[in-house]
N, C-alpha and C positions, 0 to 999 in steps of 0.2 A: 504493500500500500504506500508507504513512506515512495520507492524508486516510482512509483505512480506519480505519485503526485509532484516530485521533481521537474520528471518530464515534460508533467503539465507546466510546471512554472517558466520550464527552458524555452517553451512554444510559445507564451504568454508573452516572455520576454522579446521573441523574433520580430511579434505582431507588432509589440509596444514601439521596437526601435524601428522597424521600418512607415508602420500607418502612423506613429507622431512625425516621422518626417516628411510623410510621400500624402497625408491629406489632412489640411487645412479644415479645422472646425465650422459648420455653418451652422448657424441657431434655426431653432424652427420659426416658427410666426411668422412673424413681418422677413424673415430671410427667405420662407422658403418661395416667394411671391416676390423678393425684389431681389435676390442677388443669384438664386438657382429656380431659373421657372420651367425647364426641361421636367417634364414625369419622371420619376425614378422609379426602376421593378421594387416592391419590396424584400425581394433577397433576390443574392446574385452572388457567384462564386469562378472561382479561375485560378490565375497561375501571376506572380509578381515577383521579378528581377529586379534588383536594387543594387548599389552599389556606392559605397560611402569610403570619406575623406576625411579625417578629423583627428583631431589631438589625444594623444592619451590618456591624458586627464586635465581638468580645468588649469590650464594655466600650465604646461606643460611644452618644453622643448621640443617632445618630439610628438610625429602622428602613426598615424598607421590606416591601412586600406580592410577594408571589409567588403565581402557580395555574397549579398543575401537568394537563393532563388526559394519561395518559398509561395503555399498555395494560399489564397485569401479566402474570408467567405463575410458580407456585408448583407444586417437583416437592419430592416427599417419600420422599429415597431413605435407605439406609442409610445411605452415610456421604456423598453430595452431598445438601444441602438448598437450595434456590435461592426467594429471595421471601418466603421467610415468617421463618425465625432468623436477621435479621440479613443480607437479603439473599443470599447464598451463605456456606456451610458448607462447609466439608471436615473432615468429621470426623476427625481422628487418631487419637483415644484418647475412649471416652465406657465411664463406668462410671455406676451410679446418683447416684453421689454427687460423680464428678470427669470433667471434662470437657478435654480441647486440643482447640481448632479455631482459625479467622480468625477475625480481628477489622477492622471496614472502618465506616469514616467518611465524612462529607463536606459541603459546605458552601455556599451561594449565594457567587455575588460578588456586588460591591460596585462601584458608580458614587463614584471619590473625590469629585467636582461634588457629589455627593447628603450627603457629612459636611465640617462646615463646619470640623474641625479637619483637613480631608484634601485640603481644595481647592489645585489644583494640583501634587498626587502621581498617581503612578502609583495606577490603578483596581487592586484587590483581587480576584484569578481565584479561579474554581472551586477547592478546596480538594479533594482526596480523600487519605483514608489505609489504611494496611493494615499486617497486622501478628498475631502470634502473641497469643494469648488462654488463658488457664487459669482455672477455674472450678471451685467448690468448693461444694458446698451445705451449706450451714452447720446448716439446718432445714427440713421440712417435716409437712405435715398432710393433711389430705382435700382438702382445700382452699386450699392455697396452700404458698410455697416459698419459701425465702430463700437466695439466692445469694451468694458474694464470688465475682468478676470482675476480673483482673490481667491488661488488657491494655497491650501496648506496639507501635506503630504508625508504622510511616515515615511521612510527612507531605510533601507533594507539593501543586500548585498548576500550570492549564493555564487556559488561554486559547484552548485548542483548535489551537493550531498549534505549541508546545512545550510543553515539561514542565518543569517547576521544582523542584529541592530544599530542601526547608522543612524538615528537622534532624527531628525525632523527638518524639511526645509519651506518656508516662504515665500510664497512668489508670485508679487501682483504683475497685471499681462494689461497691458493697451494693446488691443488687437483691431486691424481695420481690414476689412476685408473684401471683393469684391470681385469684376470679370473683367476680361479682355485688355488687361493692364499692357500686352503687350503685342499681340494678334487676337485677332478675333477667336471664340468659340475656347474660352480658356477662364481661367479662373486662380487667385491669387488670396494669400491672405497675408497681411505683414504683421511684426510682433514686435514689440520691443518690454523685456521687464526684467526689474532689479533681482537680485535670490539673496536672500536672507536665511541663515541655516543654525543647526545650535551645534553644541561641542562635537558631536559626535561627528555628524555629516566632517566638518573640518579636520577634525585628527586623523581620518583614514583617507584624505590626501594629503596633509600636509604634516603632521606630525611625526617627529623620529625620534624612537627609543632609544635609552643608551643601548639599549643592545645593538642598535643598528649604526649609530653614529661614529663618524671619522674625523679622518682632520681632515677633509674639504667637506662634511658632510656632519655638522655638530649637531647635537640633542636638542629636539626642539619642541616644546609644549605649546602643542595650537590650539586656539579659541575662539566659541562661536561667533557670528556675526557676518558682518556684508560678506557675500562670498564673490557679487563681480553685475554685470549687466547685459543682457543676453538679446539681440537685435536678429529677427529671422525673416526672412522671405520663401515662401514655397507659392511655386508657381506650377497648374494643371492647364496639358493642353490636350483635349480630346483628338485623335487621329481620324477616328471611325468610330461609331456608335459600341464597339467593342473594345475599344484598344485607349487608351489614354495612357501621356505622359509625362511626369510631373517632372522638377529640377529645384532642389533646395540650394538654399542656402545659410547661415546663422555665423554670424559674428558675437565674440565673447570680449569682453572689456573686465581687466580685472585690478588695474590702477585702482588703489585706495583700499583693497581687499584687508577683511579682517588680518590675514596670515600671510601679507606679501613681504616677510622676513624670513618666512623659511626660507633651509636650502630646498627643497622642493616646489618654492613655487618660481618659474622662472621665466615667465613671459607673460605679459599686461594683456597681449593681443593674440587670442587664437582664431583660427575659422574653421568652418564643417561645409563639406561638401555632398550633396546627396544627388543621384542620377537615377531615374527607376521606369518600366512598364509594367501597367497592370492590362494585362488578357481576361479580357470576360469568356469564361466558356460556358455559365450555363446559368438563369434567372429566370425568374417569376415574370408568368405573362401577367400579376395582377399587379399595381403599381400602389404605392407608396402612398397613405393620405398625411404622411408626416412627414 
């Protein structure tokens, strides 16, 4: 049961890191009438290639490449939304203008051999988080939407054979969103927001035990607070009524970081690159009233 339920977590994780980067949140209400007025099936499933760019950890010298080939499946109910808002939804509370539901993160690990301020520490696991979420629409138009987003998220870390407590992060979202920002028949959502996190989140990247500390690498006690400021773009462009393909991107600002004296933290400016297709192979001829 326990190796059961790992693998459920490792799959969860897949979903988390490729559909938070490859689809952009749309609210229902007033969004689904002014920013996506195509019909959707209410479920629909396939096949989705990704292919990512990014740091090894916040603030971090070096990066590394990841590609994902892995199958999707997006249901479009009342209050369960799966795949497409953010992975799974539970809607609590959804008015036009204010939203409760989850909020769920997560992260690649990290080979410490691969960051030369990490050599000889414990390697850096899968990261997933979860957590209540409240949303607020600040503005919208025919065409586009502006959101504030107050999410707060337990924060957790597995290697697939246990599970680890990593303290809790904050993290309010200005999100605007909208179509054709760049060709027709497309759709965009931009982001930009602060991450506030407590001790834990911060010691398991930036803290060093004397057991691990050297002389270019001294003992370091990290502590909670600003963790940096995180600016995103993800752009979908429909090919064919089957085939869509998205191109992310997110910039990381981490000037004035609680722990920008460690020796592990070693760059102000990171980026993440994401590249991905999703193939519809098979969906509901009845469509979506949400």
């Amino acid at each position: 049961m326990q190796r059961l339920s790992f693998t459920f977590i490792g799959v969860l994780l897949v979903f988390l890191i490729v559909f938070g980067v490859a689809t952009p949140t749309y609210a229902a209400g007033n969004a689904k009438n002014a920013v996506n007025t195509a019909e959707k099936p209410r479920w629909e499933a396939g096949a989705l290639l990704a292919a990512f760019h990014s740091p090894l950890y916040p603030a971090a010298a070096e990066t590394q490449e990841k590609l994902l080939p892995v199958p999707f499946l997006i249901y479009r109910g009342e209050r369960l939304r799966v795949g497409e808002d953010g992975v799974i939804k539970a809607m609590a509370v959804e008015k036009p203008r204010f939203k409760v539901d989850l909020s769920l993160g997560a992260a690649f690990n990290a080979n410490s051999d691969d960051a030369s301020a990490r050599k000889g520490m414990p390697d850096l696991d899968f990261i997933f988080e979860v957590g209540p979420e409240v949303s607020f629409m600040l503005a919208n138009s025919d065409s586009s939407e502006t959101w504030l987003n107050l999410q707060f998220r337990k924060v957790f870390s597995t290697d697939f054979s246990s599970i680890e407590d990593r303290g809790y992060i904050f993290q309010p979202e200005l999100a605007y969103q909208g179509n054709n920002l760049f060709i027709d028949n497309s759709s965009f959502k931009f982001t930009l927001s602060p991450l506030f996190a407590t001790n834990k989140t911060h010691q398991y990247f930036y803290q060093v035990d004397e057991q691990y500390s050297t002389t270019e690498r001294p003992f370091y006690h990290a502590n909670g607070g600003y963790l940096g400021t995180e600016m995103s773009l993800v752009n979908r462009f429909k090919v064919r009524d089957d085939v869509m393909i998205f191109v992310s991107t997110k910039l990381g600002f981490y000037q004035g970081a609680s722990n920008e004296d460690s020796p592990l933290f070693k760059k102000d400016f990171n980026y993440s690159i994401g590249l991905g297709i999703k193939w519809t192979l098979f969906q509901s001829n009845k469509a979506s009233l949400f």
